[in-house]
C-alpha positions in Angstrom: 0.0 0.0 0.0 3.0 2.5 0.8 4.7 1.4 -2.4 1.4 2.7 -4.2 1.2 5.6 -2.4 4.6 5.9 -3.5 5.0 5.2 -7.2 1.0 7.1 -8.0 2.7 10.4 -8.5 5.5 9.0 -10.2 2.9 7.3 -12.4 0.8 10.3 -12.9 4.2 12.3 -13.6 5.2 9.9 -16.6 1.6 10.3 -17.8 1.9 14.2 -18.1 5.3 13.6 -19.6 4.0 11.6 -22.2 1.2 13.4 -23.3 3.5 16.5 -23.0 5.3 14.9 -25.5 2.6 13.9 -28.1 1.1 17.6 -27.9 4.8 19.3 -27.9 5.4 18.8 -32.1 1.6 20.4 -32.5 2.3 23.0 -30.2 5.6 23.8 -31.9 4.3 23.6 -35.5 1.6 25.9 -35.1 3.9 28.4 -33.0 6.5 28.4 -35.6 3.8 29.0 -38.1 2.3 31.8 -36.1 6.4 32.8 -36.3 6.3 32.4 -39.5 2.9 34.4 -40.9 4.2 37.2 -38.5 7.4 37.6 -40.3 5.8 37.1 -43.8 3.5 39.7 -42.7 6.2 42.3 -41.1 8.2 41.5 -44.4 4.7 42.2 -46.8 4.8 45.8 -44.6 8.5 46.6 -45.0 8.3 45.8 -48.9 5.1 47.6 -49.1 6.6 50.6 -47.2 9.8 50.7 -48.9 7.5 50.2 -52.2 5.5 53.2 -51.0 8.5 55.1 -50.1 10.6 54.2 -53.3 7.4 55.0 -55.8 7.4 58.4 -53.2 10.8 59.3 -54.1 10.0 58.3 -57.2 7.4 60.9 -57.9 9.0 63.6 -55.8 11.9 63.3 -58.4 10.2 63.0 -61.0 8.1 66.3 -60.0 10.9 68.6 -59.3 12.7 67.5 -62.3 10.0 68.1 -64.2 9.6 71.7 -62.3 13.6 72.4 -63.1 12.9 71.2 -66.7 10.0 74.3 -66.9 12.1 76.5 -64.8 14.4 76.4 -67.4 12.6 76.4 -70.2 11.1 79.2 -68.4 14.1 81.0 -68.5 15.4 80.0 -71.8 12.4 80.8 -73.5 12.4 84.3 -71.9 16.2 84.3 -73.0 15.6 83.5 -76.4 12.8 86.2 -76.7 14.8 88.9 -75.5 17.5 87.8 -77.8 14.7 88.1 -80.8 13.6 91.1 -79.9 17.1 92.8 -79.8 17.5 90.7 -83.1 14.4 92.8 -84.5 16.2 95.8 -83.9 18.5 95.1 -87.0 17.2 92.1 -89.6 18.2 90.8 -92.3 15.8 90.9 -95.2 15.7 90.0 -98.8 12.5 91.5 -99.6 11.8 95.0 -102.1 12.0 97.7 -99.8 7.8 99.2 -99.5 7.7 102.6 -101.5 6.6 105.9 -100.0 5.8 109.5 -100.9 8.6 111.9 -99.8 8.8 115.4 -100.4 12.4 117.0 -100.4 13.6 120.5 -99.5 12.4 122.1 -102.3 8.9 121.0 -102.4 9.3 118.4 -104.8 7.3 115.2 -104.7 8.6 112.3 -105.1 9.1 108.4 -103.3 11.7 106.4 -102.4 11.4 104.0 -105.4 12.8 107.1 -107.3 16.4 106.1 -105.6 16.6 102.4 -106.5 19.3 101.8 -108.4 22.1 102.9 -106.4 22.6 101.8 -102.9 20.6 103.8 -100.2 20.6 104.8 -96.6 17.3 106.5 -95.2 16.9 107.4 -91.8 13.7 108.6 -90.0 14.3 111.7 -87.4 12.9 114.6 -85.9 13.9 117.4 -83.8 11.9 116.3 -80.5 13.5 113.2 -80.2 17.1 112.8 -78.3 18.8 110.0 -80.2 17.6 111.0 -83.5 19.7 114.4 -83.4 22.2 112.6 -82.1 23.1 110.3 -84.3 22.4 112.9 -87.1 26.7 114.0 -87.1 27.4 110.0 -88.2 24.8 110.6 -91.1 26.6 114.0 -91.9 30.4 112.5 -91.8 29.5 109.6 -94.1 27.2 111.6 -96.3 30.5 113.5 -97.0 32.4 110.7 -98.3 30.2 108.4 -99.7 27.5 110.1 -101.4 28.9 109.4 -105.0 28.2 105.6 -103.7 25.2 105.7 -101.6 22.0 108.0 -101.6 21.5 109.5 -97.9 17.9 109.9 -97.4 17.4 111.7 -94.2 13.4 111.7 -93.8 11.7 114.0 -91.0 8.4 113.0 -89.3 6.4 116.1 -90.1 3.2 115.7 -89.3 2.6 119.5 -89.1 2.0 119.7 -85.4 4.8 118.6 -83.1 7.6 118.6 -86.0 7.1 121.0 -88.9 9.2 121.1 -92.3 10.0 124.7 -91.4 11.2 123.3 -87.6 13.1 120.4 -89.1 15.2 122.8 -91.4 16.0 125.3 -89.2 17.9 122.5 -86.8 19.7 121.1 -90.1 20.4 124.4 -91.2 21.9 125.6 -87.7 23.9 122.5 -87.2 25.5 122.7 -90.4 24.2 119.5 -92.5 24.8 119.6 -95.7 23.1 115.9 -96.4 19.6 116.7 -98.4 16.5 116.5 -96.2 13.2 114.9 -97.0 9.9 114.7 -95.3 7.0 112.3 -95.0 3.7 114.5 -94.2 1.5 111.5 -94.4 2.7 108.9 -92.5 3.1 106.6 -95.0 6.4 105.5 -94.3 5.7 104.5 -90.9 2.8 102.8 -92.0 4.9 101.2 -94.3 7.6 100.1 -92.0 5.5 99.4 -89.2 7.3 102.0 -87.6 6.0 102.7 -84.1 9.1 104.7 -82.4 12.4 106.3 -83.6 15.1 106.7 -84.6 14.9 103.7 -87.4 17.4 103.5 -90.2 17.0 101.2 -93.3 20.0 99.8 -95.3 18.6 99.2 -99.3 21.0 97.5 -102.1 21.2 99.4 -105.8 18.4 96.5 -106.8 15.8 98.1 -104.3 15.6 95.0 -101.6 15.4 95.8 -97.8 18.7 94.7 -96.5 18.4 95.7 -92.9 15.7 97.8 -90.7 17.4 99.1 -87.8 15.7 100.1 -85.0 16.6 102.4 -82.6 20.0 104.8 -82.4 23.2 103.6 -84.7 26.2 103.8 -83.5 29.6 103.9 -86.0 30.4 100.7 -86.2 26.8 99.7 -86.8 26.6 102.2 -89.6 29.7 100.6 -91.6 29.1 97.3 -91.0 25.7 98.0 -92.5 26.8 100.3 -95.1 29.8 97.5 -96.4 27.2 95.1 -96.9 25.8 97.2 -99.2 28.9 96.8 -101.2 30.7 99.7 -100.7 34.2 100.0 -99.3 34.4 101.9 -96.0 37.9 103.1 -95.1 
């Protein structure tokens, strides 16, 4: 009786031992699957996060290179079109210079056409504007040497209000110029020219074509460059 008293919890040890066993491989399979499906699903959120991020990054890049790549388009667009707009200032054309009425010192009508044939420099002035008079010596010092070559055609703006004929002659006459004056009373140069400011001075070959329209005041070097391509020989 003491030796069953004895060996019953020894018994009911090996028991729980044994069914401790039989249940341990089931326990441990579903706890490393539990393991498992945890770190499949941390892993699913790290790709998915670094997938998020990456395609983030991705984006963000792609945005602000596409905003640089407007920026500076931006820029060199606006570049460009102040380079053309300085470019308009003095262009090259191959086109018959548009005719106009002129009248010259004398009263005598007449129109630009009347000069094709020979090379020809005209220039639009008058007294009220700054840069006009001031380019007007350059006009004077060339017309004194070149006009067997090349017909000066220094054209006044009277439009009997603000500049007069009588106006314009009395500044040539006081400053000396000896280059023959001409004035448009109608406009119909600027119309012609599109003229909306001045000074403007157009450079015409012997056959009549519009070489070059400059806009705005000439300086020297301007003037022989332009007046070269004409085919005459500055020295």
């Amino acid at each position: 009786m003491r030796y069953l008293k004895m060996t019953l919890p020894a018994i009911i040890l090996v028991v729980v031992l044994i069914v401790a066993l039989r249940l341990y491989p089931d326990m441990a399979k579903s706890y490393q699957e539990r393991e498992n499906a945890a770190a499949e699903a941390s892993s699913g959120m790290e790709e998915s996060t670094a997938a998020e991020a990456s395609s983030g990054m991705e984006e963000s890049t792609a945005a602000e290179v596409s905003s640089g790549m407007e920026e500076i388009t931006v820029a060199e667009a606006s570049s460009a079109e102040a380079e053309e707009t300085s470019a308009v200032s003095e262009t090259a054309l191959t086109n018959t210079a548009p005719d106009f009425e002129l009248k010259d010192e004398y009263g005598m009508d007449g129109s630009l056409s009347d000069h094709f044939g020979k090379p020809i420099v005209v220039n639009f002035w008058a007294t009220w504007c700054p840069y006009c008079v001031q380019e007007l010596p350059l006009f004077e010092k060339y017309y004194q040497q070149y006009s067997e070559d090349i017909d000066f055609i220094i054209v006044d703006l009277a439009d009997g209000h603000r500049e007069t004929i009588s106006m314009a002659k009395e500044y040539a006459a006081g400053n000396g110029y000896s280059f023959p004056l001409y004035f448009d009373t109608t406009g119909g140069s600027m119309y012609a020219y599109g003229i909306t400011g001045i000074p403007v001075t157009l450079f015409i070959d012997s056959d009549g074509n519009l070489m070059t329209q400059h806009v705005g005041a000439i300086d020297e070097d301007t003037l022989v460059r332009n007046i070269q391509a004409l085919g005459i020989d500055v020295q």
